[in-house]
N, C-alpha and C positions, 0 to 999 in steps of 0.2 A: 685222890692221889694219882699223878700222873704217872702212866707205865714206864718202866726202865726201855732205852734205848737196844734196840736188838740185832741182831744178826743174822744171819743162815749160820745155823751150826755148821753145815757142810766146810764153811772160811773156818772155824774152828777145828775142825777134824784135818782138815789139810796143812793147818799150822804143825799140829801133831807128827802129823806121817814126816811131813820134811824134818821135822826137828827130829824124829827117831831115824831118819835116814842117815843124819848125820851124827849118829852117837847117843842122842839123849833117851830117857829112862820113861819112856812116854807113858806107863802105870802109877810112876812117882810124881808126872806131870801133873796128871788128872787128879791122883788125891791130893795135892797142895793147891790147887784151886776148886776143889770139891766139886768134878764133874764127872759125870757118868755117862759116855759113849753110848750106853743103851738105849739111855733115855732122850738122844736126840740122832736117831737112827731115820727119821721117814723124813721126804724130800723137803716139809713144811716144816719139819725143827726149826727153833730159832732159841739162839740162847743171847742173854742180856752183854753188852758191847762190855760192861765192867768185869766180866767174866775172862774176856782174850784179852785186857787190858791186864789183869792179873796174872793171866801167864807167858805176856813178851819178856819182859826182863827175866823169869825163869827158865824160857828157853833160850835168851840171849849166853845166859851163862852155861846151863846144860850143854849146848853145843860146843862151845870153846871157840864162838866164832864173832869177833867183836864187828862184824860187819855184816851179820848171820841175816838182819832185815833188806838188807842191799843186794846180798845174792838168793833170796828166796824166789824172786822169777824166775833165777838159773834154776833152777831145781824142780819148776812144774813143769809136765808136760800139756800144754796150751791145748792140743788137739783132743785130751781127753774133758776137756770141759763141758760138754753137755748143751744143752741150749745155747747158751748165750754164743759158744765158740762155734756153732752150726752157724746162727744168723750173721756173724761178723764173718766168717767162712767163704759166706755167699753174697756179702757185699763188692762192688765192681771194683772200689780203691779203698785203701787206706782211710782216707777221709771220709766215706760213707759208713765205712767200717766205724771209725771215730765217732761219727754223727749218732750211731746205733748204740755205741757202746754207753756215751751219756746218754741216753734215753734209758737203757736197762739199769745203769745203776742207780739216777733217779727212783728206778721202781724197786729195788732190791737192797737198799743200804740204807738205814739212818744217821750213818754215823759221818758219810764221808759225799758230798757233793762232787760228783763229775761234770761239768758242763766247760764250751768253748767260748769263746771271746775275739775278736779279729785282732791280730798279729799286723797291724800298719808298719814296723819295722820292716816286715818281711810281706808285702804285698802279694795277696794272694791264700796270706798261711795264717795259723792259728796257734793262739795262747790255748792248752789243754789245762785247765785249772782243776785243785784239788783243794776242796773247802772243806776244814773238818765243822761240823756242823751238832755236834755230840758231846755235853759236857761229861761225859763219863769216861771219853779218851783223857787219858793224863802223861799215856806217852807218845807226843805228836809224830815225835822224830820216826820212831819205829814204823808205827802207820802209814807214815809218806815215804820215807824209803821203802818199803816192801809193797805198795800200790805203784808209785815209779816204776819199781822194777820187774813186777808184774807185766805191766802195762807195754813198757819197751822190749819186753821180750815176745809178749804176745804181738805185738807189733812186726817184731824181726820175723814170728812163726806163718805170718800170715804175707809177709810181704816176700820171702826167703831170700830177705838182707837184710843187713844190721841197720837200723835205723839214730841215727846223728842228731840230736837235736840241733837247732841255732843257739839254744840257749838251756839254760835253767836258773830258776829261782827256787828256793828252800824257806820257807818260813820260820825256821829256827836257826841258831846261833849256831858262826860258821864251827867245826869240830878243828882239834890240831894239826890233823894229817887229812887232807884231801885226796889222795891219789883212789883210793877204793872210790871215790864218789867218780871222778873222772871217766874211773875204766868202767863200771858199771852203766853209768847215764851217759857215756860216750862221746861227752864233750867238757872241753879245760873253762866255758863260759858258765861258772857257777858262782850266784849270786846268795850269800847266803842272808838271815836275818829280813827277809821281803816278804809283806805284807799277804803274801798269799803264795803257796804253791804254786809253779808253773813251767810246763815245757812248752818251747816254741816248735811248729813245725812249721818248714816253707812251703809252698805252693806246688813247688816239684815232689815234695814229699808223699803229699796227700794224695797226689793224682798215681803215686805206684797202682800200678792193679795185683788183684792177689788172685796170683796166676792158678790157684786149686782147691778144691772141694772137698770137704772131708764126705767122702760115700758112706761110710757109716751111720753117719750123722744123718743125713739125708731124707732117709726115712719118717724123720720125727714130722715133718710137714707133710709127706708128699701120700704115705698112708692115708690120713686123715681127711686131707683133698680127694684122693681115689673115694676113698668111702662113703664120701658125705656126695659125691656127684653121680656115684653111682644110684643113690637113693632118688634123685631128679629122676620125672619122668624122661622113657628113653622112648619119644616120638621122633617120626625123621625130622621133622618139623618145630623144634623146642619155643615154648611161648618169651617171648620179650622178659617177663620174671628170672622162669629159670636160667636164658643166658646172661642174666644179671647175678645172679647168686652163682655159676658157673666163672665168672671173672671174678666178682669178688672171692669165690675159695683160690683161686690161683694167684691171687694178689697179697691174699692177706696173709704176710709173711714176717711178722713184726710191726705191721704197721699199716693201720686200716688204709684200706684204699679212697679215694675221691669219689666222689661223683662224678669227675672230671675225668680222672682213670679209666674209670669203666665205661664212659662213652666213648673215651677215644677206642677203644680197643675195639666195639660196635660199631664204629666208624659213624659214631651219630653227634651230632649237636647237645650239651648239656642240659638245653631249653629243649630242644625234642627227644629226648630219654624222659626230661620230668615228665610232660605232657604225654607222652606215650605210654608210661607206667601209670601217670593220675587214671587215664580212660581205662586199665583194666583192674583199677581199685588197687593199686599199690603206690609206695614210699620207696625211693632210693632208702630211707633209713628202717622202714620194717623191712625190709629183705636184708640189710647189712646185722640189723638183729637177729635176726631169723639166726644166718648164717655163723652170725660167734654163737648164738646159743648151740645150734646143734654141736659146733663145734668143741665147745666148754664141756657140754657132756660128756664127748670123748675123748677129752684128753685127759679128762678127771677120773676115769677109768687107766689111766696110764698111771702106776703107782711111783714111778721114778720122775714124775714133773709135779714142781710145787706151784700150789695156787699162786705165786707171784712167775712162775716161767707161765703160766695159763694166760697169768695178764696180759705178760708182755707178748708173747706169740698172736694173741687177739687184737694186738694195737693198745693197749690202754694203757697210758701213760703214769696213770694211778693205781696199784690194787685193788685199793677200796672203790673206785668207780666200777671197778669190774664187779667186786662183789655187790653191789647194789643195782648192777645191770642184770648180774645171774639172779638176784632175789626178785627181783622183778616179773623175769622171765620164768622160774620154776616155780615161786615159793617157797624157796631154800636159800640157804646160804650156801657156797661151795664145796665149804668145809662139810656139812651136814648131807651135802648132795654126797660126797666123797663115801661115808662112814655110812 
């Protein structure tokens, strides 16, 4: 039997908070879709996608706000988001920012495909598509407006201006009144009934830089980096190895580093790093192992990051790759390593 489609409870528990923010009965929520906050309290909960699907239109109504999935971006604060708003934080533009954000949701969502597409209309820019990809969504509308709206305002929080699409596309049928659609996704170019979600960004768009860092946040990398380089031998003299695993802990920041990376930064040739690490018995890629492993282990000690932020903060595009990189490397799983 195939597993039900899942989520991070955390997207469930936030559905919650907003919807009691604004009025609703969030104790009467959770027993009319039979869910219990306790039981998906730690960072690795996940509850089945048929579950938030059962309580959109209850909170649709509980609120008294028939546009309640359109203005649920207004209502989070983007800077409190944890990983994922650290590494988009500390991207140079908008567009990198972008490029990061479908790679994590790749890793973090089964329900809803984020990925880009080239924008030819607009030379230079890009289609942001939103694929539901979940047969246990059955209320699409709701879904895509409150992931739009999400999206564009985190957008606004990181670029600190309001961001215009060129366009939009809506893969369901147009509604009677548009104007909430307009003022929310911030442009009158709404196509509605199209084959696929989609906001256009131009070329000027993507290149905004995001002018701030969240220093909070900050720590979640740079701890770990300290730590783990501290354990490198500390001769005046560091071997070829160690200043390999020393650039890769400074690089790898969501996304494994090259081989290519890390010579430039040595100022060596890719053909003279391999050759210079073959002669003292090492791999560009056993030292890049090396380095997620030790690293995995302490972040797995971090009770507030779930095994898929591990993933992604280690580069892995997959969970499950990662989880079979850690069983590899420990003879555990990471959950098992965890508990």
């Amino acid at each position: 039997m195939t597993p039900p489609d899942t989520l991070a409870a955390s997207s469930l528990n936030l559905l919650l908070w907003v919807a009691g923010q604004h009025g609703a009965d969030v104790p009467a929520l959770c027993r009319a879709i039979e869910f219990d906050p306790a039981t998906a309290a730690g960072p690795d909960a996940r509850v089945p996608i048929a579950t938030i699907q059962r309580l959109w239109p209850l909170v649709m109504e509980a609120t008294h706000d028939p546009h309640f999935d359109l203005h649920l971006g207004g209502s989070i604060n983007f800077a409190t988001a944890g990983t994922l708003a650290y590494v988009l934080m500390h991207a140079p533009t908008l567009g990198a920012a972008i490029t990061l954000l479908c790679r994590y949701q790749d890793v973090a969502c089964q329900g809803v495909r984020t990925y880009q597409t080239p924008a030819p209309e607009w030379p230079g820019g890009t289609w942001l598509n939103l694929e539901l990809t979940s047969s246990a969504i059955v209320h699409p509308q709701y879904v895509l407006n409150s992931e739009l709206s999400i999206y564009l305002a985190a957008f606004a929080t990181l670029t600190a201006q309001p961001i215009i699409p060129k366009a939009v596309r809506l893969a369901y049928p147009r509604p009677a009144e548009t104007r909430e659609h307009e003022q929310t996704l911030g442009t009158t170019k709404l196509e509605f009934d199209a084959p696929l979600t989609q906001i256009a960004l131009d070329e000027a768009t993507l290149a905004l830089p995001i002018p701030y860092a969240n220093a909070a946040l900050f720590p979640l990398f740079e701890q770990h980096a300290v730590a783990l380089l501290a354990r490198l031998p500390t001769s005046q003299l560091p071997t070829l190895a160690e200043q390999v695993r020393g650039e890769i802990v400074r690089l790898l920041k969501g996304e494994a580093p090259t081989l290519a990376a890390v010579a430039d930064c040595l100022h060596l040739g890719v053909r003279t790093l391999q050759l210079k690490l073959k002669e003292t018995g090492h791999t560009y890629q056993q030292l890049l192992d090396a380095v997620r492993s030790d690293l995995a282990q302490r972040h797995l000690h971090e009770p507030a990051l779930s095994i898929t932020d591990i993933a992604f903060l280690l580069g892995y595009s997959e969970t499950s790759v990662f989880v079979r990189s850690f069983k590899k490397w420990t003879g555990q799983t990471p959950g098992a390593f965890r508990r």
